[in-house]
C-alpha positions as CSV (number, residue, x, y, z in Angstrom):
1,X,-7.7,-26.2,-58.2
2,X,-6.8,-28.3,-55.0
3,X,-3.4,-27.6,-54.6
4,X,-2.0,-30.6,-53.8
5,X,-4.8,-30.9,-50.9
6,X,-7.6,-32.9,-53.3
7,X,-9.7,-33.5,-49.8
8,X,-10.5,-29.4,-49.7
9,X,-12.2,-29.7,-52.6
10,X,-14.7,-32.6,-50.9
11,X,-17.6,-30.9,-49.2
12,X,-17.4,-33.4,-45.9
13,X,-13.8,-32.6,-46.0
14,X,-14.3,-29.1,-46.1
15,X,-17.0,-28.7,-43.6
16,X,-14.8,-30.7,-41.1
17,X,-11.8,-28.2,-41.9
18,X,-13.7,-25.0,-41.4
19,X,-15.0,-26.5,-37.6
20,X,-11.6,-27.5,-36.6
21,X,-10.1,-24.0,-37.1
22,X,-13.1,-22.2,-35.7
23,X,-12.5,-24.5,-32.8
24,X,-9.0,-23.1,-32.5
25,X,-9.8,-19.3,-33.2
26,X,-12.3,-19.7,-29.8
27,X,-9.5,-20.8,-27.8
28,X,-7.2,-18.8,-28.8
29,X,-9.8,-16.0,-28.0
30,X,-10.6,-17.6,-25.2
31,X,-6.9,-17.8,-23.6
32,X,-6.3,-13.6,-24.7
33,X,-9.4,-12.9,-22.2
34,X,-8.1,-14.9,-19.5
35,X,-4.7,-13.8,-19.3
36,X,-6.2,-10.0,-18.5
37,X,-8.2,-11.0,-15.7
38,X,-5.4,-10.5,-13.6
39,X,-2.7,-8.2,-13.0
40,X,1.0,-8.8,-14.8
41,X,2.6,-11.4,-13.3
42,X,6.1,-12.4,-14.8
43,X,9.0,-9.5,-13.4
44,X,12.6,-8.8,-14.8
45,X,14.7,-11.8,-14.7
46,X,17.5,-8.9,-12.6
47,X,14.8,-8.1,-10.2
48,X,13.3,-11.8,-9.0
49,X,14.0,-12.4,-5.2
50,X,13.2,-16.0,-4.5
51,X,12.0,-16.9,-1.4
52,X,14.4,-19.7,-1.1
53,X,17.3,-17.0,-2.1
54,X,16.8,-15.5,2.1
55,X,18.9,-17.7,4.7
56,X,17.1,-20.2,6.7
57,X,17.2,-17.7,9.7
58,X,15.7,-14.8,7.9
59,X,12.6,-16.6,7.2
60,X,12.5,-17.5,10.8
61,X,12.7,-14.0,12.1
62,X,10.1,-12.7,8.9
63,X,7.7,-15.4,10.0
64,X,7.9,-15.0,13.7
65,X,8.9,-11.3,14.8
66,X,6.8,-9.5,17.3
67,X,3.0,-7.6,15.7
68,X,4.0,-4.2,16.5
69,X,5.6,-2.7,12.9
70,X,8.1,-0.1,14.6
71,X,10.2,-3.4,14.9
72,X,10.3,-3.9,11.0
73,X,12.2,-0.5,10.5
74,X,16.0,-0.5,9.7
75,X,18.5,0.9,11.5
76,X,19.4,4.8,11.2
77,X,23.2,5.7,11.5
78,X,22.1,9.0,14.0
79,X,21.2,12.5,13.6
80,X,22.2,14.1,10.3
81,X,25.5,16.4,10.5
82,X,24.3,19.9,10.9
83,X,23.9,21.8,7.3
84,X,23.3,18.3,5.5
85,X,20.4,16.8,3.4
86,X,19.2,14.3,5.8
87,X,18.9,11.7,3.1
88,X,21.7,12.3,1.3
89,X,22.8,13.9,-1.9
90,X,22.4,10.6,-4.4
91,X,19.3,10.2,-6.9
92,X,17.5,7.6,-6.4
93,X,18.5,4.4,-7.9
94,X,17.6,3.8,-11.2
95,X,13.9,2.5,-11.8
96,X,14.2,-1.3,-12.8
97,X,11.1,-0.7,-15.4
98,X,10.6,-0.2,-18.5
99,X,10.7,3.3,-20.2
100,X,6.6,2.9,-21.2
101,X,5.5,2.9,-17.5
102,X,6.9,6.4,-16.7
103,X,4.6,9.0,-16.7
104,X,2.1,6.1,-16.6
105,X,-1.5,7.9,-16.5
106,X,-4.0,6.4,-14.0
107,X,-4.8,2.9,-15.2
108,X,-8.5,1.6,-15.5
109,X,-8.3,-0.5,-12.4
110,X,-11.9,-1.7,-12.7
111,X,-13.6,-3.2,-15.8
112,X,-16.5,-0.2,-15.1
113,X,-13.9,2.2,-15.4
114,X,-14.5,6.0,-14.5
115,X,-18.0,6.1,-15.9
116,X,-19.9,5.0,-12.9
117,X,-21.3,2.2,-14.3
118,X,-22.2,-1.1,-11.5
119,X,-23.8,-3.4,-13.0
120,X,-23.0,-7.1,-13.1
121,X,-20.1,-8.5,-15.3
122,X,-20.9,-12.1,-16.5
123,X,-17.6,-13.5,-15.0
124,X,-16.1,-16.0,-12.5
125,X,-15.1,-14.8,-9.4
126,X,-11.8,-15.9,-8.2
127,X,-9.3,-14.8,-5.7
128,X,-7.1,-12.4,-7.6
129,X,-3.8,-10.5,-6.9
130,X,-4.3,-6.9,-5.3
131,X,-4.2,-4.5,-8.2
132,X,-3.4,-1.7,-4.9
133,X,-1.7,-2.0,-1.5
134,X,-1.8,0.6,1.1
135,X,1.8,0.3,2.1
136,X,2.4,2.8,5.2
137,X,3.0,3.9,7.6
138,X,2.2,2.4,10.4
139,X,-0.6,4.6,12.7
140,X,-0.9,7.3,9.9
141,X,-4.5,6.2,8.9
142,X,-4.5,3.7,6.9
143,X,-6.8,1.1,8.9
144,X,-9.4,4.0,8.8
145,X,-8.6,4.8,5.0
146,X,-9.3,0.8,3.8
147,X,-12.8,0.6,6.0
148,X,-14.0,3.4,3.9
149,X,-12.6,1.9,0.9
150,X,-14.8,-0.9,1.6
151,X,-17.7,1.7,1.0
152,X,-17.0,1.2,-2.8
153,X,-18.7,-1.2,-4.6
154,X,-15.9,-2.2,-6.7
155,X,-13.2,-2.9,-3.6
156,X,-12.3,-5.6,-1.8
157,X,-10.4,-6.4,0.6
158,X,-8.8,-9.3,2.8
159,X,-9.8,-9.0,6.8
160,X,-6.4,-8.7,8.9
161,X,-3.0,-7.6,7.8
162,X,-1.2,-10.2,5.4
163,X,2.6,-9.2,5.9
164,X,3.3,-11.4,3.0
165,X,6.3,-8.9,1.6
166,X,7.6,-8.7,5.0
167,X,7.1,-11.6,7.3
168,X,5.5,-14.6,5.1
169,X,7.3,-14.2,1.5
170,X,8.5,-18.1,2.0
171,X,5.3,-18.8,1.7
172,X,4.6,-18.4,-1.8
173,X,2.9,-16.6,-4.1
174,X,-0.3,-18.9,-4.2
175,X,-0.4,-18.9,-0.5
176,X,-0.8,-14.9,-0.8
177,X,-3.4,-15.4,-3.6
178,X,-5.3,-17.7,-1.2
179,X,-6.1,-14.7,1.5
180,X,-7.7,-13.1,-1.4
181,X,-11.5,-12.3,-1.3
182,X,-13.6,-13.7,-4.3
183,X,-14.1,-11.1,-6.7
184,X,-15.6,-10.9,-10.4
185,X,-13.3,-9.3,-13.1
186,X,-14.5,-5.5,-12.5
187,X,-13.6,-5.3,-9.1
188,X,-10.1,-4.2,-7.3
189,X,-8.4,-6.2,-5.1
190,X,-7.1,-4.1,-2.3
191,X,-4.3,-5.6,0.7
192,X,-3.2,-3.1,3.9
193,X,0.0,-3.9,5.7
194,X,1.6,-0.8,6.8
195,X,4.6,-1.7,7.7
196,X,5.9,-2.5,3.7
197,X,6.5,1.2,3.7
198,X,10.0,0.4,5.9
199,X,11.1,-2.9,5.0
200,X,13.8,-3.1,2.4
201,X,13.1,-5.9,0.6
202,X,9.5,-5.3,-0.3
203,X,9.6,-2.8,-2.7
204,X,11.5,-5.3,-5.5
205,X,8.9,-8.4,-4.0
206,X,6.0,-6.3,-4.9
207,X,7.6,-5.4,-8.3
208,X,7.7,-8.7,-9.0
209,X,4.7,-9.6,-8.3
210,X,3.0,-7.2,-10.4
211,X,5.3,-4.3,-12.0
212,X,1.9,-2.2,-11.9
213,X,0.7,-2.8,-8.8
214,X,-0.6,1.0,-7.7
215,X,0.8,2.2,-3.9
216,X,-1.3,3.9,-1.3
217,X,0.8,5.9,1.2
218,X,-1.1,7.3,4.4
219,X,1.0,9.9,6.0
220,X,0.6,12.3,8.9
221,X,3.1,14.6,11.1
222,X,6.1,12.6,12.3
223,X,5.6,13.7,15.7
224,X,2.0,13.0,16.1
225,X,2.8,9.7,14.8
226,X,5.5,8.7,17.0
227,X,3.3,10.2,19.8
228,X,0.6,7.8,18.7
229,X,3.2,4.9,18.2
230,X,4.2,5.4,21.8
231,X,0.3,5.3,23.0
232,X,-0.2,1.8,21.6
233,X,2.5,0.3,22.5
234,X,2.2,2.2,26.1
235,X,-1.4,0.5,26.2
236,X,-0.3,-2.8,25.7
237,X,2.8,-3.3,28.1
238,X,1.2,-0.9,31.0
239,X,3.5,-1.7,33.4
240,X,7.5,-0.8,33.6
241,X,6.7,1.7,30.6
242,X,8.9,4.2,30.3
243,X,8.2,7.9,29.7
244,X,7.7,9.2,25.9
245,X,10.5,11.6,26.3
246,X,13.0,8.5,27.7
247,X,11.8,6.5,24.8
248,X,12.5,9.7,22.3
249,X,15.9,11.2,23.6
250,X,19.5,9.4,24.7
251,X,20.2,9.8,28.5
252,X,17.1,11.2,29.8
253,X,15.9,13.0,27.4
254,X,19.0,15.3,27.8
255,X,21.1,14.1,24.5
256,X,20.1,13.7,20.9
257,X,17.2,12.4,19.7
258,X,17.2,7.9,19.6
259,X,17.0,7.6,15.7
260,X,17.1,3.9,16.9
261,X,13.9,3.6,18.4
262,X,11.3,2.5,15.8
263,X,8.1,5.2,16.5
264,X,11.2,7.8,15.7
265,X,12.5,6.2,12.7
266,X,9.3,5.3,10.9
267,X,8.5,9.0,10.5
268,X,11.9,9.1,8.2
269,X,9.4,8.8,5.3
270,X,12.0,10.7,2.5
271,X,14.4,7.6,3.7
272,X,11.7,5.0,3.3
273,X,10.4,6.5,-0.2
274,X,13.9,6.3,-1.8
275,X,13.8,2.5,-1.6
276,X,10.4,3.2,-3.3
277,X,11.3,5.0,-6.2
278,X,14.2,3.3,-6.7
279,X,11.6,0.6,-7.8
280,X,8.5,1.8,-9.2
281,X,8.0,5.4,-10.9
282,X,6.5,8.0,-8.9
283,X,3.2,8.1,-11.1
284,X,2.0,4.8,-9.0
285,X,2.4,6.1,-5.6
286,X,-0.6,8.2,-4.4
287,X,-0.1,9.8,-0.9
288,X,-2.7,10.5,1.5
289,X,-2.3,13.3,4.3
290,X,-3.8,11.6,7.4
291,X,-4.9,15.0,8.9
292,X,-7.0,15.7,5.7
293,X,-8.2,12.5,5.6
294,X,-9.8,13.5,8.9
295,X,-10.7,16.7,8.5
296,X,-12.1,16.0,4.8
297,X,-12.1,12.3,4.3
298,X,-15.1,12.7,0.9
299,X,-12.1,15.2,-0.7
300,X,-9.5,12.7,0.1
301,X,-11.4,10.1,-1.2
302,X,-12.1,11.1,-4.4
303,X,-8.3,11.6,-5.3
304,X,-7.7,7.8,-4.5
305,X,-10.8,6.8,-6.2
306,X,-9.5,8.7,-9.2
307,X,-6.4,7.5,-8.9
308,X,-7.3,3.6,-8.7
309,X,-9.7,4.5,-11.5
310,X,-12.6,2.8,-9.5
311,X,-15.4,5.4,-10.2
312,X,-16.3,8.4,-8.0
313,X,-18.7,6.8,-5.8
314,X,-18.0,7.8,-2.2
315,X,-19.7,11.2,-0.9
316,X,-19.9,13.2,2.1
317,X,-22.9,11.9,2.8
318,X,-20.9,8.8,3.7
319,X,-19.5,10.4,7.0
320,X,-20.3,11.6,10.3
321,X,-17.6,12.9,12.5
322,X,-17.1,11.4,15.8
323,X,-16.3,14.4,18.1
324,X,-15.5,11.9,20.9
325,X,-13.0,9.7,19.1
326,X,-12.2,12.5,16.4
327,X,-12.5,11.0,13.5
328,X,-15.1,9.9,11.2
329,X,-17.1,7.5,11.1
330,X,-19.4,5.7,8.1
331,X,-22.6,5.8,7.7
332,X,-24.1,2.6,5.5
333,X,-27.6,3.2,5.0
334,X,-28.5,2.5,8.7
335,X,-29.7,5.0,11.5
336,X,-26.2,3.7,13.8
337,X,-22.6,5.3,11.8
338,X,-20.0,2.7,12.1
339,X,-17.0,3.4,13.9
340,X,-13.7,1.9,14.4
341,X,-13.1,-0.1,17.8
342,X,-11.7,1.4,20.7
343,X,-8.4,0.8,19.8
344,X,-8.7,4.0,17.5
345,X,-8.8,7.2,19.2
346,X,-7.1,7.0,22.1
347,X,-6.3,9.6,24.6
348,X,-2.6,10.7,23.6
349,X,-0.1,11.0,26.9
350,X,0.9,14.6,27.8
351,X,4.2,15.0,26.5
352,X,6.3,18.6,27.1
353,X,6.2,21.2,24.7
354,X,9.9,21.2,25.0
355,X,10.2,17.5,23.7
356,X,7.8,18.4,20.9
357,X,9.6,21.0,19.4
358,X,12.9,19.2,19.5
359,X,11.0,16.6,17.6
360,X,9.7,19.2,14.9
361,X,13.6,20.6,14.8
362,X,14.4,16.9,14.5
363,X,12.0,16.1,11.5
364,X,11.8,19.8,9.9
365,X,14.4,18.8,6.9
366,X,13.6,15.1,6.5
367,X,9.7,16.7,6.0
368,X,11.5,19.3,3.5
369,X,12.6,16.4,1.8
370,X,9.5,14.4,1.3
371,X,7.5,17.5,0.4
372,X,10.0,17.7,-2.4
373,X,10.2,13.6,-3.8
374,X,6.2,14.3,-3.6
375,X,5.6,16.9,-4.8
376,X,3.4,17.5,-1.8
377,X,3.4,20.4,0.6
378,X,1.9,18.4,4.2
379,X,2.2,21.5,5.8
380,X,4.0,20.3,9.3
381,X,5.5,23.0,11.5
């Protein structure tokens, strides 16, 4: 019976039908594998920023403000009334995601998965979309934290900072896919610019970008960090530099503390995070205590791998502490560990006890307040 189709029942005819829908079957197949080769790309119609959307002068500023990231910070209406939460008693805004990704479990970031497994995938390699940013903050650890990522076979990583979210957005996305390293479909693209962690608009640019894009933070006592801010940029002006404490405190460092100066308001990390989670679900974010990362970089190590779901593959015997610089450094196989440059590890300026535990006074509930969106206990005094 032919159906109304008499060439069917033609062997020739036949033959040539059964090729022409294997034909389509293999590139239908064929387009299925491609699409997964890189991260979701396509966001909420509510949450698209386009680059042409920001004023003329925006992009200006974005493309051309000064290196140092204490400048991308926003502005902090003063110190918090006494007996207040410093961030304020509102939730979070209301995560622009869909109700699957919450309590999203750790996805398999690299085609090898958790099993350890290396070996060769039979694939192109392209420049991809990072699958994970380190996001912050800005002299917390986080150009030490992305060196030893690079220990993992699976990770790569572009060279400098990109600053796409924050400075170079007009650019386009193809532009930020360009700075991309090469990489086959098992490995994890991996971008650092600290400075996201503090500028408003990137959280919904990353979103849209990729909706399951994982976030690294890199945190470390407020006060330290400011200290540290204040040593690099100290470094690089030398001259006409004034005093840590002048920097830190309104009229000589006799009035309150200058919540306008970026090294202060940087370590505001509750206020940055809100911005955060008012975006992505907190199941994405995985925080890294600087101080541990020093102290036990192999343990800290192992939580990130786990959570990029890379693979345990970084050990101890990776490290050997530097008890000049005071960190550690890598050791890759060779008799000479590889440190970072000589930028890392300076000397920190004396600063009065007096100023520092204003500071801690100054930070004590805004910390409070991070351990508690964490669910993290950093143990700062």
């Amino acid at each position: 019976m032919s159906f109304g189709v008499p060439w069917l029942t033609d062997p020739t005819g036949l033959k040539s039908f059964l090729v022409i829908m294997s034909f389509l079957l293999a590139a239908t197949r064929h387009a299925s594998l491609v699409s997964r080769t890189e991260p979701e790309f396509g966001p909420k119609p509510e949450m698209v920023e386009s680059a042409n959307d920001v004023p003329p002068e925006d992009r200006w500023k974005e493309l051309f403000q000064a290196d140092d990231a204490s400048d991308d910070v926003d502005e902090y209406d003063g110190e918090y009334p006494g007996g207040l939460d410093p961030v304020g008693d509102q939730k979070p805004a209301s995560r622009s995601i869909e109700s699957g990704v919450h309590g999203l479990a750790a996805p398999n970031l690299a085609a090898g998965g958790a099993s350890g497994s290396y070996g060769a995938v039979d694939q192109e390699t392209m420049s991809r979309l990072p699958r994970a940013i380190i996001i912050g903050v800005k002299k917390g650890g986080t150009r030490a934290l992305l060196e030893f990522l690079r220990v993992h076979p699976k990770v790569r990583a572009p060279g400098p900072e990109v600053h796409f979210f924050d400075r170079h957005y007009d650019r386009g996305i193809d532009w930020y896919r360009s700075l991309m390293p090469p990489t086959s479909a098992d490995q994890t693209t991996i971008e650092k610019t600290p400075s996201y962690f503090v500028t408003k608009s990137a959280p919904a640019r990353v979103y849209n970008m990729s909706r399951s894009t994982r976030l690294i933070v890199v945190v470390r006592d407020p006060v330290t960090r400011a200290v540290s801010d204040y040593t690099q940029v100290a470094t690089k002006r030398r001259r006409d530099q004034r005093s840590f404490a002048e920097m830190a405190f309104l009229d000589n460092a006799t009035g309150p503390v200058a919540t306008s100066w970026g090294a202060i308001k940087i370590g505001l990390y509750a206020k940055h995070l809100e911005r955060w989670l008012g975006v992505f679900p907190r199941a994405q974010l995985h925080f890294v205590s600087g101080e541990r990362l020093i102290d036990s970089p192999a343990a800290e190590m192992t939580k990130i791998e786990d959570f990029l779901g890379l693979g345990r593959f970084i050990t101890a015997g990776h490290f050997y502490f530097n008890a000049t610089k005071g960190f550690p450094c890598l050791l890759r196989g060779g008799p000479v560990p590889h440190c970072l440059g000589k930028t890392k590890g300076r000397l920190h300026p004396s600063v009065d006890e007096k100023i520092l535990r204003r500071l801690r006074s100054f930070y004590r509930p805004f910390n409070e307040k991070f351990y508690q969106m964490t669910g993290i206990n950093f143990g700062w005094s």
